[in-house]
Structure formats: structure tokens, C-alpha cells
C-alpha angles and dihedrals in degrees: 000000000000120000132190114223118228086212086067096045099052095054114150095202112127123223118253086000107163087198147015128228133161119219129214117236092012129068128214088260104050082049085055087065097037085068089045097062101044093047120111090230093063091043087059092061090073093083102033122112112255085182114320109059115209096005114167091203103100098202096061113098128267123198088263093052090046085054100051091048089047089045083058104051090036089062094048086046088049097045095042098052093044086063092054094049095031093122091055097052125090106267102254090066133109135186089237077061096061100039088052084054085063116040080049096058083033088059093045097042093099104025091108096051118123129240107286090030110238094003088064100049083045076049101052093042095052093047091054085043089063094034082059092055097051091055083235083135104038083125084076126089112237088251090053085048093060104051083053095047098042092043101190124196084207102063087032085069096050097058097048092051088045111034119005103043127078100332109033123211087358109081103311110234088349099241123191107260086240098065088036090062096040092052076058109103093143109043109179142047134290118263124248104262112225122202091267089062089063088082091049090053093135095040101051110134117261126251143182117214135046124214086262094068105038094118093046086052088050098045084058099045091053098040092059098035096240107174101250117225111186134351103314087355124125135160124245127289097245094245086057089088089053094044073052103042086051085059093043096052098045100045092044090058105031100049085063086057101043092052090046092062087043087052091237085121143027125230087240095059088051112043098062087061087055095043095055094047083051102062123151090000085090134250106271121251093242093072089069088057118102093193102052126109124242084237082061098047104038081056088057103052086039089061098049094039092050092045089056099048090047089056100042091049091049089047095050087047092062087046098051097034096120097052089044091049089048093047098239093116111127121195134005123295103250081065094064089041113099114303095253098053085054087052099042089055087044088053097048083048087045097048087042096056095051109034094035118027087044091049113135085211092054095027078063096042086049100046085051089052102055094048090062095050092048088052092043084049092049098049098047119030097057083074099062083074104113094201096050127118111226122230117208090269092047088054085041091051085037087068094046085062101045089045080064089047112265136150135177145201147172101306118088094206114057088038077062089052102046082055099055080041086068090029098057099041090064122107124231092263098049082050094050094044091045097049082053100056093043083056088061087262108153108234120224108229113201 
């Protein structure tokens, strides 16, 4: 039976790397983050919606805080299960390495989402639908077709980190093949879409990788030795489910208290769902204060919540370590961690999902957000178009784009993909101001 090593894994090899030279006092892989952090990809998160789009209230969350606070529990899952396998790991290894691994890919897991977070991915996707039906992209193989018209923030990332930032075309930011393989929750290729999937446009199955990258996907895959199941298909690299189970924890918990500062929620809605996560850890003191605030409290519970379910994830991974290695784990961890942590994260997601997402104040944020990437869509993919003729907007819209970089050649795809490239970087303020100048809306310049 086929196993995956975790000497190949852990490789500290960079892609597209013209040398190799070890640091003292940092590792690859906290060089890895290091370029993370000072790309202008990350910076961009900043301003990206994590739920609410175009919120005024500074202490909810963006996609960059939500990074950071995933970075953070990805390194102490890391480091814990690392502990707990040490003696199945190569000998150069430490637990500080592989915790590194992960706070790295944490960092990166959301650096190729679009402005307004999940409503503009829904946004891109239903603008290429209709584009399809209207036969606008015929030029596209079916497969090109489907990366556009599945637009995944997932495979958006990759080929930022691989190919758009830093080095272009020559390895991206240069990242070592262990945290590569480790940012890749989805490895393998969107599915042709048929004329039945239209209708499924919001429950297509995720995916990491366009046809633009496959090698790259490839390159990754061999290098660190992932089982392949099908043509451009491989299972996960096994720190891929902490890199998940990070996501998981943080967004479970944050988006409560996000939606509580927004008044979308009550503490008292909130705390019995911690309380329960918490379990045997202990209710913290500050509960029994009258004069502390909900903010205080709801940090507390967080904490204690948040150390319980490291440790059990950490805990279940070592358990599970041989399954994951062979490639016959099914699920994600915090499934196979006791039932009620399993039912405390169901019941987050539940309250989320009724008192947030359906939300009159989001539902019209949201509403607003798609409309200016629609516009954004309409104005500048028709030129990608190598056979059109351009009218003196379109030369005037064609600058714009090349002012951001592009440019563009014969083929219709990836013109369509330097596009999304620029697209996809804004933050939810340069999308909304630019869907207002393309609606004849006179920008104020400072």
C-alpha cells in the first residue's frame, strides 16, 4: 500500500529557487512567511471582505486579520502535533519546523479571494454563466470554460504564490514545495461544467488548481511525493487538515463576535455555544464579573474554547496519522474529535447561517457588491477579446488595464485571466469606486 514520507513532505526546496542557502536564525519556512507578509497580495487583504463587505465598523474582521488569527492557531497546531508524532518524523526536523509549514500556508489560504469575499466569487461565476450562454466565450475549451465559470479563491491563490507575485512567470514568491503543498486544500482541477450544472452554479465542487497552472500542480505533487488519484488529482498533503481545521476554528468562533459588534447577535445567544466547546477546560472567572464587558468575556471563552480544540485536533491527527499518510482519510479533523466539539462548531455554523447570512443589513451589502463587480466584469473582459475592434472607451478602459500591468496576446484565455488577476487583487473599496466611475459616477480625488 502506498505511503506517503514525511522526508519527502517536508522538503524545503523552493520553486523556481536559483540557489539554496540556509539562514541562521530563520528557517526556509519561516522565510516562506516572511514573503508572505511583505507581499502586495497580502497587503490587499486589508481591505477585503471576511463577511461583511464594505462595513464602516473597524473592529470587525477583513480577510488579512482573519489570516493573521488563523496563522496563529495553524503554528500551535503544528507544533503540537509534531510533538505527538516527533519520533516519526526525519531527524532534522522540529516541531517549531512544522509549525512554521503551517502558519506559512495559514497566512497564504485566503490570499487569492476576490473583493466581497464569497459574494464575489458567487459574482464572477454568474457573470461567465451568462457570458457561456451567450456563446461570448466559445474561444474557450470546455476545460478553460470551467476554471472562469467556477472562479475559485483557492486556485486564484495558487497562481499568485507560484506564478504573479515577486518573480513572475518564474516561480512567483518562490515558496518552499512543503508549504505549497500544504496551501493546497483543493489538489486537482475544476470539472467541465454541462449544461445540467448551470442550475448548480453556487454548489460546484471546489478545486485548486486552473489549467494554467497544471504543471505547476504536478511539479508539487512529485516533488513531494502526494498519491495521485486521477489525471492532475492528488490527495492532500497531510498538513493540509491542520492548515483546515485552523480555518474552521477561527471562522466558527469570529464571525459570533463580529456579528455581535455589528448587533447582528447577543451575548446571550453566543456564550452557551462556547460554553459548551469549552467543556471540562472550566468556565473562566470573568463570567462571574458584573462589571465586565461582553468583549471581555466573549475573549475569555474564546481562549479557552480555542486551547481545547488545539489540543484535541492535534490529538485526533496523531491518531489518525497512518490513514492520513496512505491517503484513505475521509473528512476533516474536527469530525473525529469528541462529539460535542463536532456539535458546538455545527451549531456556530448553524447560528451563523440564520442570524448572519440572512441578515437584511449583509443580504444589502451584498446585493451592492455584486453589482460592482458585474459592472467591473462588463467593462473590461470584452476586451480580452484578441479579434475586437476598440472604440474609443474601450482604448480609454484598455489603458486603465495596462496601467495595472497587463498585457495581453493572442490568446483569449489567459487575457481573460490577467484580467481576473487585477480583478481579483482589489479590495472591496477599489471595486466599489471603480464600479462607480464605469457607471458615469465622478470620483473625488484627495
Amino acid at each position: 500500500m502506498k505511503e506517503m514520507r514525511w522526508l519527502e513532505l517536508l522538503s524545503a526546496i523552493r520553486l523556481g529557487s536559483k540557489k539554496s542557502r540556509n539562514e541562521l536564525g530563520r528557517s526556509p519556512f519561516h522565510k516562506d512567511y516572511d514573503r508572505i507578509v511583505f507581499s502586495q497580495s497580502f497587503r490587499q487583504l486589508n481591505r477585503k471582505t471576511q463577511v461583511h463587505p464594505l462595513t464602516q465598523n473597524d473592529g470587525v474582521h477583513t480577510r488579512l486579520t482573519h489570516s493573521l488569527e488563523v496563522s496563529c492557531i495553524g503554528r500551535s497546531l503544528g507544533m503540537l502535533a509534531a510533538e505527538k508524532i516527533k519520533d516519526d518524523l526525519p531527524s532534522w526536523v522540529e516541531p517549531t519546523d512544522v509549525g512554521a509549514i503551517i502558519q506559512a500556508a495559514c497566512l497564504a489560504h485566503d490570499i487569492g479571494n476576490p473583493p466581497f469575499g464569497h459574494a464575489g466569487e458567487y459574482a464572477i461565476r454568474e457573470w461567465f454563466d451568462h457570458a457561456a450562454q451567450q456563446g461570448k466565450i466559445d474561444q474557450l475549451s470546455p476545460e478553460e470554460q470551467a476554471d472562469v465559470r467556477q472562479f475559485e479563491g483557492n486556485a486564484q491563490g495558487l497562481r499568485l504564490i507560484t506564478r504573479i507575485e515577486d518573480h513572475p512567470e518564474d516561480g512567483g514568491m518562490r515558496l518552499t514545495f512543503a508549504t505549497l503543498g500544504t496551501y493546497l486544500k483543493y489538489p486537482w482541477l475544476s470539472h467541465i461544467i454541462t449544461s445540467d450544472d448551470t442550475k448548480q452554479a453556487y454548489q460546484r465542487n471546489k478545486f485548486g488548481c486552473y489549467q494554467s497552472e497544471k504543471h505547476i500542480l504536478e511539479n508539487i505533487a512529485n516533488r513531494l511525493g502526494l498519491i495521485e488519484l486521477g489525471s492532475y488529482h492528488y490527495c492532500r498533503h497531510p498538513l493540509t487538515y491542520l492548515l483546515e481545521a485552523a480555518d474552521d476554528i477561527c471562522y466558527a468562533l469570529i464571525d459570533l463576535e463580529d456579528a455581535m459588534s455589528l448587533d447582528m447577535l447577543s451575548y446571550e445567544e453566543v456564550e452557551p455555544i462556547f460554553i459548551k466547546l469549552i467543556a471540562d477546560y472550566g468556565i473562566p472567572h470573568e463570567l462571574s464579573l458584573t462589571w465586565v464587558t461582553w468583549q471581555q468575556k466573549i475573549s475569555a471563552l474564546r481562549g479557552r474554547a480555542m486551547k481545547r480544540l488545539v489540543e484535541e485536533v492535534a490529538s485526533t491527527f496523531a491518531k489518525y496519522q497512518t490513514d492520513i499518510l496512505r491517503g484513505q482519510f475521509k473528512g476533516t479533523l474536527l469530525q473525529y474529535c469528541s462529539p460535542d466539539i463536532a456539535q458546538g462548531i455545527d451549531a456556530a455554523k448553524s447560528l451563523a447561517r440564520d442570524k448572519i447570512f440572512a441578515h437584511r443589513q449583509k443580504m444589502d451589502l451584498e446585493i451592492v457588491a455584486h453589482m460592482s463587480l458585474q459592472h467591473i466584469l462588463d467593462a473590461f473582459i470584452p476586451l480580452t477579446d484578441p479579434a475586437r475592434q476598440l472604440s474609443f472607451k474601450d482604448q480609454k478602459l484598455m489603458t486603465i488595464l495596462q496601467q495595472y500591468g497587463i498585457h495581453f496576446g493572442i490568446s483569449h484565455y489567459e487575457n481573460i485571466m490577467q484580467v481576473l488577476d487585477i480583478v481579483g487583487k482589489f479590495s472591496d473599496h477599489q471595486a466599489y469606486d471603480i464600479a462607480q466611475i464605469l457607471q458615469g459616477q465622478r470620483p473625488t480625488y484627495r
